[in-house]
C-alpha positions in Angstrom: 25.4 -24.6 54.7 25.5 -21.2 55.1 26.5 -18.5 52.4 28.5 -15.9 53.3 29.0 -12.4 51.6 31.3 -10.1 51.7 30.5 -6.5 53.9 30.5 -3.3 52.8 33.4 -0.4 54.5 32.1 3.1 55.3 33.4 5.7 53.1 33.9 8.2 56.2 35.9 10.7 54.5 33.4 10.5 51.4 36.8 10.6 49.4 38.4 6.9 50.4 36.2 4.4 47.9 40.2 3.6 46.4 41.2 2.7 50.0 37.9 0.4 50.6 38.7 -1.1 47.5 42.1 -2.0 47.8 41.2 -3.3 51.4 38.6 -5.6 49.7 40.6 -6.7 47.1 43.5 -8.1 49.9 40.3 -9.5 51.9 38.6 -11.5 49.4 40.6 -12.1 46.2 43.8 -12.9 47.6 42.6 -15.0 50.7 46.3 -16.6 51.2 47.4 -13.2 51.7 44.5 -12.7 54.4 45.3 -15.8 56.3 49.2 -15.1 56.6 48.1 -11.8 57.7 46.1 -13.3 60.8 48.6 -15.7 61.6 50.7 -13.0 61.9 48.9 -11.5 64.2 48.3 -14.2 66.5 52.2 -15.0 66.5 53.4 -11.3 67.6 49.7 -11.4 70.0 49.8 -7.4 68.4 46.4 -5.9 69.8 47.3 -2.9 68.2 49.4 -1.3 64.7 49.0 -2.0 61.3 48.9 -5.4 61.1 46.0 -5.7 64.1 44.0 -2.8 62.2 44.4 -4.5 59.2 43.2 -8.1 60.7 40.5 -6.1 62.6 38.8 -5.1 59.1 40.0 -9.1 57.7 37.9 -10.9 60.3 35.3 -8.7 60.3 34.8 -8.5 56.3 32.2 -11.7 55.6 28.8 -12.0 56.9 26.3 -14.6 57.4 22.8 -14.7 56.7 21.0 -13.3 59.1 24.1 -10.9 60.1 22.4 -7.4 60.7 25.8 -5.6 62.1 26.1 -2.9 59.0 29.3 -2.1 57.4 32.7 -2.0 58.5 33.9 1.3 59.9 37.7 1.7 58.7 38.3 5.0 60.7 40.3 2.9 63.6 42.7 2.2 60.1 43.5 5.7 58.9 46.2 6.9 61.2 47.8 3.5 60.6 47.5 3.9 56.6 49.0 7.6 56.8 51.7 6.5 59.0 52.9 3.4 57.3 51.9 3.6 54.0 51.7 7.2 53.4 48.0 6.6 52.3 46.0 9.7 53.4 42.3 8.9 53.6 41.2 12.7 53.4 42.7 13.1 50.1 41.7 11.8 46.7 43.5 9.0 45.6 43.9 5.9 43.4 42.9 2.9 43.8 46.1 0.8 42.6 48.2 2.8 44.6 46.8 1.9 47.9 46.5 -1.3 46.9 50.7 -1.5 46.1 51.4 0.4 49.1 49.4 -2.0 51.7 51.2 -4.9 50.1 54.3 -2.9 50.7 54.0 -1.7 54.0 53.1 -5.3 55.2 55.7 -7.3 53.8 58.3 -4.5 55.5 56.8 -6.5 58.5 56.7 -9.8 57.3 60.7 -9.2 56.1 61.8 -9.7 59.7 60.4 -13.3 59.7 61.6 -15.9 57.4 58.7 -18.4 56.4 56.4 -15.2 56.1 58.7 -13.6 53.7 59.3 -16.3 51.5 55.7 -16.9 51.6 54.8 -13.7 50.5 57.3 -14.6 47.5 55.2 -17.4 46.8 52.2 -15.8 46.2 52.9 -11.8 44.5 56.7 -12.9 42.8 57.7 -14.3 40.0 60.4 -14.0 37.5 60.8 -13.5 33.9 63.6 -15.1 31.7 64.7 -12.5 28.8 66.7 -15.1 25.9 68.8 -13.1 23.3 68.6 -15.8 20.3 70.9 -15.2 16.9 70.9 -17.4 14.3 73.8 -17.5 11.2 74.2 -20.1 9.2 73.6 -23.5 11.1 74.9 -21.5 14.3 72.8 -20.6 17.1 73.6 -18.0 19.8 71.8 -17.8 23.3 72.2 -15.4 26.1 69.5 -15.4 29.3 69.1 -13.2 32.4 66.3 -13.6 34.6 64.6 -10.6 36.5 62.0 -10.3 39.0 57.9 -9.7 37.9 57.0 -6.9 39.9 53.2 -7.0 40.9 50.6 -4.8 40.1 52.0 -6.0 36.6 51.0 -2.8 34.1 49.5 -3.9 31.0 48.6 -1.5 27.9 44.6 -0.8 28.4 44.2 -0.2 24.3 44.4 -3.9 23.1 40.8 -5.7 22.4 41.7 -8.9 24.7 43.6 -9.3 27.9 45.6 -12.2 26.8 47.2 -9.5 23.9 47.6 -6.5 26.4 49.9 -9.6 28.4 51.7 -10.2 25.6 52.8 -6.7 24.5 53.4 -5.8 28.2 56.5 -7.3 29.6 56.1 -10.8 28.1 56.9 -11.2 24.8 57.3 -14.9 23.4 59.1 -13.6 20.1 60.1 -10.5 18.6 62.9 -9.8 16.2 65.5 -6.8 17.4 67.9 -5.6 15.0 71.3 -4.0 14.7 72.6 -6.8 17.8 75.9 -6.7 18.4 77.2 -9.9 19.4 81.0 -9.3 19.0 80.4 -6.9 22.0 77.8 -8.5 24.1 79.4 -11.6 25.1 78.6 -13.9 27.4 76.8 -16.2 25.3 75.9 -20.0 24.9 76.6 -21.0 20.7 76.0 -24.3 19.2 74.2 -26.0 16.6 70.4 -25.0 15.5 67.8 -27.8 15.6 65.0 -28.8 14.0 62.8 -27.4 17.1 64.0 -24.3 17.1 63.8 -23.7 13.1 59.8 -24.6 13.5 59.4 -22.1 16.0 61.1 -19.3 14.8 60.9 -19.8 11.3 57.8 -21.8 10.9 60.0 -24.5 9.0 60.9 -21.8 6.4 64.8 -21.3 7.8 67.2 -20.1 5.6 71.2 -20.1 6.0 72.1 -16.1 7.1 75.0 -14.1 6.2 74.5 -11.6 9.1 73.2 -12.9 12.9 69.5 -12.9 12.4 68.4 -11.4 16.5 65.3 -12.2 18.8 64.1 -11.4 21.6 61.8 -13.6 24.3 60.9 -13.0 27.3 58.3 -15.4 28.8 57.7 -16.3 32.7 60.0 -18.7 34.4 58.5 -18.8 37.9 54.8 -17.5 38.0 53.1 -16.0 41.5 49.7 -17.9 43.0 48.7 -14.5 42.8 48.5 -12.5 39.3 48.0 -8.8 39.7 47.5 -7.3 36.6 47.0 -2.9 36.7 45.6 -2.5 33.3 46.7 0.8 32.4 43.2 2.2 30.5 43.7 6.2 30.5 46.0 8.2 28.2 46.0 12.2 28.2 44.2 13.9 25.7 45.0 17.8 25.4 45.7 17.9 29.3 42.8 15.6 30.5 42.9 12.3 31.9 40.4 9.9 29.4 39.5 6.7 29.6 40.6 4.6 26.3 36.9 3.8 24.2 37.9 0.3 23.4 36.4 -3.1 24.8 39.0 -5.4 26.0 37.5 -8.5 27.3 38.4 -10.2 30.6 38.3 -13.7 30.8 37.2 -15.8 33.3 40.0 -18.3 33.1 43.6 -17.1 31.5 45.9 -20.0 30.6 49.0 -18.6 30.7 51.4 -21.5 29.3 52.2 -20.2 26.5 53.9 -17.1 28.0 55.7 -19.3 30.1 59.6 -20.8 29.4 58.8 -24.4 30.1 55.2 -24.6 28.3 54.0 -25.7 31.4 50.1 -25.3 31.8 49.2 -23.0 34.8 45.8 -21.6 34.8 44.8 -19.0 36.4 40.7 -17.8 37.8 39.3 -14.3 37.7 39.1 -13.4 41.1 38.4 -10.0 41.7 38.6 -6.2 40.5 38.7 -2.5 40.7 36.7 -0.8 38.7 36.5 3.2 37.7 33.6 4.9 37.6 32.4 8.1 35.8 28.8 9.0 36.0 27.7 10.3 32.7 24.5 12.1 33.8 26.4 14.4 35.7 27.8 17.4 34.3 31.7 17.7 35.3 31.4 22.0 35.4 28.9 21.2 37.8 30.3 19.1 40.0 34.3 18.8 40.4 34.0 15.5 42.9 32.6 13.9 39.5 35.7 14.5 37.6 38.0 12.5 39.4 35.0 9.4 39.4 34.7 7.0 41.9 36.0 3.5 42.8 34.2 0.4 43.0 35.2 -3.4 43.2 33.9 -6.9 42.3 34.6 -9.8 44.2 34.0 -13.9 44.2 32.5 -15.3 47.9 31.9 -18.4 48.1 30.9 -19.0 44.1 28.9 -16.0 43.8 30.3 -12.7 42.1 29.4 -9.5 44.2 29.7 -5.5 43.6 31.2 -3.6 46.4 30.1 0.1 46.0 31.3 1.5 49.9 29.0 0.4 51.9 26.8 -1.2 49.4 26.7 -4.8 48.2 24.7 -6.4 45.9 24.7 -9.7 44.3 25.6 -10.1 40.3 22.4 -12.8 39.0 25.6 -14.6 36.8 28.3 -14.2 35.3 27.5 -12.1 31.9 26.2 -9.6 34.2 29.9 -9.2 35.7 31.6 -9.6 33.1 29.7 -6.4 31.4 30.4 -4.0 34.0 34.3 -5.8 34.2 34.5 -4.6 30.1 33.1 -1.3 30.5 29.4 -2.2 29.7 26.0 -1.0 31.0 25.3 -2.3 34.5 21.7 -3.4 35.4 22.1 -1.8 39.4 20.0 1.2 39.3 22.3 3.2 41.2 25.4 2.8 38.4 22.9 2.8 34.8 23.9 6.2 33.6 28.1 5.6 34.6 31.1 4.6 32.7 33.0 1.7 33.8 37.0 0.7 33.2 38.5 -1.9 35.0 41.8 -0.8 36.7 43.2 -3.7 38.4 42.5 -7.3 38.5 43.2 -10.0 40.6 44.1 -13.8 39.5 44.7 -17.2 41.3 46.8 -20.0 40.4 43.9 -22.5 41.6 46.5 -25.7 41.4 49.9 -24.2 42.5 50.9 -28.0 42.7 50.0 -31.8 42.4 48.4 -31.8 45.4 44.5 -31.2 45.5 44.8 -29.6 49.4 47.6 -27.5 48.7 46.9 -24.3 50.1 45.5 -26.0 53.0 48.9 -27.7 53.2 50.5 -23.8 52.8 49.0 -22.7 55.6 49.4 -25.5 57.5 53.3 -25.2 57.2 52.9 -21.5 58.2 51.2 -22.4 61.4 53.5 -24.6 62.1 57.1 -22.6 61.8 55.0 -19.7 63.9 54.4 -22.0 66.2 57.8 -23.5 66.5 59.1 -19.9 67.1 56.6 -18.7 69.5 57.5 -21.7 71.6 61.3 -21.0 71.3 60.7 -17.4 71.8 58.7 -18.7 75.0 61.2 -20.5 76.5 64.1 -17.6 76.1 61.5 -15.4 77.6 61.9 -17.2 80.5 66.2 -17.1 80.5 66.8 -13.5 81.3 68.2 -10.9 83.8 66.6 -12.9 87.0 68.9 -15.3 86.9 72.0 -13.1 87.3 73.6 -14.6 90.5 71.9 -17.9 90.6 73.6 -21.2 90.9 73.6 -24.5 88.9 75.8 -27.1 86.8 76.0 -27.0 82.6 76.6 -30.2 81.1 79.6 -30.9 79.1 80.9 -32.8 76.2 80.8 -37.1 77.8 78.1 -35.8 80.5 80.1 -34.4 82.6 78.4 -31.6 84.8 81.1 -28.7 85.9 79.5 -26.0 88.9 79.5 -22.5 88.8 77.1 -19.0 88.9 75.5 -16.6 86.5 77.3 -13.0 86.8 75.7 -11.9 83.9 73.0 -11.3 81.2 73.0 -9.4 77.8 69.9 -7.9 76.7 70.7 -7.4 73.4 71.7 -10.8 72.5 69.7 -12.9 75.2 73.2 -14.7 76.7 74.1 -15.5 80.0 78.0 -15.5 81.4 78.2 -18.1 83.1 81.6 -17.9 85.9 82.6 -21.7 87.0 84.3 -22.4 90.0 87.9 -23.6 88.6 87.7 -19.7 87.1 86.7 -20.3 83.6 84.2 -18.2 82.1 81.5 -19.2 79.1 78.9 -17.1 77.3 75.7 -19.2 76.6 72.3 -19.1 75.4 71.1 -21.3 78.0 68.1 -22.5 76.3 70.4 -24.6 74.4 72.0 -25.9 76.8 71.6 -29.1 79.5 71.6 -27.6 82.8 70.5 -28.0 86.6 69.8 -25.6 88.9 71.3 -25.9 92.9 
C-alpha cells in the first residue's frame, strides 16, 4: 500500500503560517470535519465560495509517493477568508483564531441544513453539567444546570501536565465554595446522603454539620468526537507577551472519564497541533518579524507523525521526537535547533464514539445518504416550476378519485402551484407530493 503524507501550503504573503496551520489542522486532524465538508460540496455542486476553496485545498492536501506537484498554493482562498471569516492573510495573526473563525464561518453554512448541523454538533459540542451539592446533618441538597463546551476549550498553560490544566480549566470534579446561600437559591433536589456520596466527598470521614457544607462539580455530560484544547501558554510580563518556562507534558492518549458525570470511559488520541515558534538566535532589535514568531503544526497521516513548517514537511523518526518539540523541547530538524517551541492548540479524537468498530464509516455513510435524499427531492421540485402555468391535468383525491382542471399559477418563493378545477374550486399544492396526470 501506498503511504501518503500530508503537503505543504505556500506562505504567499510570508505573514499567513497561522492561516496554513489552521487549514492543516481542519485537513488532517479532524478528518470527519473534512469529509462533511466535501459532501457538502458535492450536494450544493458549488464550483465556487468558501466552501469549494476550502475543499479545493482538502482534496488537494495528501500526496502519494512519487507525487512531485509541490505545495498547495492557498492564494485562490484569501479573498474568501477576508470575506467570510474576516481572516486577513496580509496581516499577522494567530493561529487559534483562524482556526475558531473557519469552524465558524462554515457551520453558518452548514446551519441551513439539518443533518450537517447536527453533525457538526457531534463532533466540536459537548456539554458540561455544573452540580451545587450541600450537605447538613444526614441531608443532602443538589441543584444541576447544564451548559454548552465551547471549542477551542482554553486551558491554563502554567500547570506541569495536561490532564491538571483540564482540571483547573472549566472542569472541576470537586471543589468546596463557601458562604452558599441555599434559602435564596432554590430550586433544588434534597434527600438523604448515602454511603457513596460520603466516600467521595469525604473519603469516609463525614461528620454531621451544623451549617450546609457547599461543593461545586462540574464534569462533562456529553463529550465532542473532537477535543480542541487552546492551551493558553503566554502571560504579560511588564508589557510583553512571554511564553510561560514550564514543561507541561502532552500525552498521547488522555482518558478523560474521570471528568466525566457518568464515569464512563472515553479515550481520546493526540491527533494534531499548533505550535509557536521563537527563534532564539535571532536578535528581536534586529529583526521585528521575529518578535511576533512563527507558526508551525504537527500532524498524524496514516500512523506517522509529520511537521508542517509552510511549505516544508518532514517526517518525525518516532514518537519521543514529537513529543519534545509538542513540550517545548529541542528539535532535531536543522532548520528549527536554535527556536523555542509552545504548543498553542491541540487536537483530540474520540477513536470509539460508540459500540460499533465502523462507526465513523457508518457517520458518513448516514450523511451521504440524507444529502442524497434531498438532492433527489430538490431534483424533482426543480422540475415543478413556472412552465407549467397554463397546463392541464387531473390531481388525485381522497378514495382515487381524479377531479380536472389547469394550473393558473406558480409561487417562486414557496415552489406551489394553484391549481383552478373546472367545478371552480381552487387548491394551492406542492405538486411533487401529489398523484397527478397530465392531459
Amino acid at each position: 500500500m501506498t503511504m501518503k503524507r500530508p503537503k505543504g501550503i505556500k506562505n504567499i504573503t510570508q505573514v499567513s503560517c497561522h492561516i496554513n496551520c489552521a487549514l492543516q489542522i481542519l485537513l488532517h486532524a479532524t478528518g470527519l470535519f473534512s469529509e462533511l465538508l466535501i459532501e457538502y460540496s458535492n450536494y450544493n455542486d458549488e464550483k465556487s465560495g468558501f466552501i469549494a476553496g476550502l475543499c479545493s485545498i482538502l482534496c488537494n492536501g495528501l500526496a502519494e509517493e512519487g507525487d512531485e506537484s509541490g505545495p498547495i498554493d492557498p492564494s485562490h482562498l484569501y479573498g474568501l477568508l477576508e470575506n467570510k471569516a474576516s481572516i486577513n492573510p496580509d496581516d499577522l495573526g494567530d493561529a487559534v483564531t483562524a482556526f475558531r473563525r473557519i469552524l465558524q464561518a462554515t457551520r453558518q453554512d452548514f446551519s441551513k441544513i439539518d443533518c450537517l448541523s447536527d453533525s457538526m454538533e457531534n463532533l466540536f459540542d459537548g456539554t458540561v453539567q455544573q452540580e451545587i451539592v450541600g450537605f447538613k446533618n444526614n441531608k443532602k441538597r443538589i441543584k444541576a444546570t447544564s451548559r454548552k463546551l465551547v471549542l477551542p476549550l482554553s486551558i491554563p498553560g502554567n500547570e506541569t501536565s495536561l490532564e491538571e490544566a483540564l482540571l483547573h480549566a472549566t472542569i472541576r470534579p470537586i471543589k468546596e465554595i463557601k458562604g452558599y446561600s441555599w434559602v435564596e437559591s432554590g430550586n433544588h433536589v434534597e434527600s438523604e446522603v448515602t454511603d457513596e456520596e460520603k466516600k467521595a466527598f469525604f473519603s469516609n470521614k463525614y461528620e454531621s454539620f451544623d451549617d450546609w457544607k457547599t461543593f461545586k462539580k462540574v464534569l462533562f455530560e456529553k463529550v465532542p468526537i473532537y477535543l480542541i484544547l487552546h492551551m493558553q501558554r503566554f502571560t504579560l510580563v511588564d508589557g510583553t507577551v512571554t511564553p510561560f518556562n514550564t514543561t507541561m507534558s502532552v500525552p498521547l492518549t488522555m482518558d478523560i472519564s474521570p471528568f466525566h458525570k457518568l464515569q464512563q470511559k472515553n479515550e481520546y488520541y493526540l491527533r494534531g497541533a499548533i505550535l509557536h515558534v521563537l527563534d532564539l538566535s535571532v536578535d528581536d532589535d534586529d529583526d521585528d518579524e521575529n518578535e511576533n514568531g512563527h507558526y508551525i503544526s504537527v500532524v498524524f497521516v496514516d500512523n506517522v507523525w509529520f511537521l508542517i513548517d509552510d511549505d516544508i514537511v518532514v517526517e518525525f523518526a518516532n514518537n519521543q521526537e514529537m513529543i519534545d518539540i509538542l513540550e517545548g523541547r529541542c528539535s532535531t530538524f536543522a532548520h528549527l535547533k536554535h527556536c523555542h517551541f509552545t504548543s498553542v492548540l491541540l487536537t483530540y479524537q474520540n477513536e470509539k464514539s460508540s459500540d460499533s468498530e465502523n462507526w465513523q464509516e457508518n457517520f458518513m455513510k448516514r450523511i451521504k445518504f440524507k444529502l442524497s435524499e434531498m438532492k433527489s427531492a430538490g431534483e424533482v421540485e426543480d422540475e415543478y416550476n413556472e412552465s407549467l402555468v397554463g397546463k392541464r391535468l387531473r390531481v388525485r383525491w381522497s378514495k382515487g378519485k381524479y377531479y380536472r382542471g389547469f394550473i393558473s399559477n406558480y409561487e417562486s418563493e414557496t415552489g406551489r402551484h394553484t391549481v383552478k378545477y373546472d367545478d371552480g374550486d381552487m387548491r394551492v399544492y406542492k405538486l411533487s407530493q401529489k398523484t397527478i396526470e397530465w392531459e
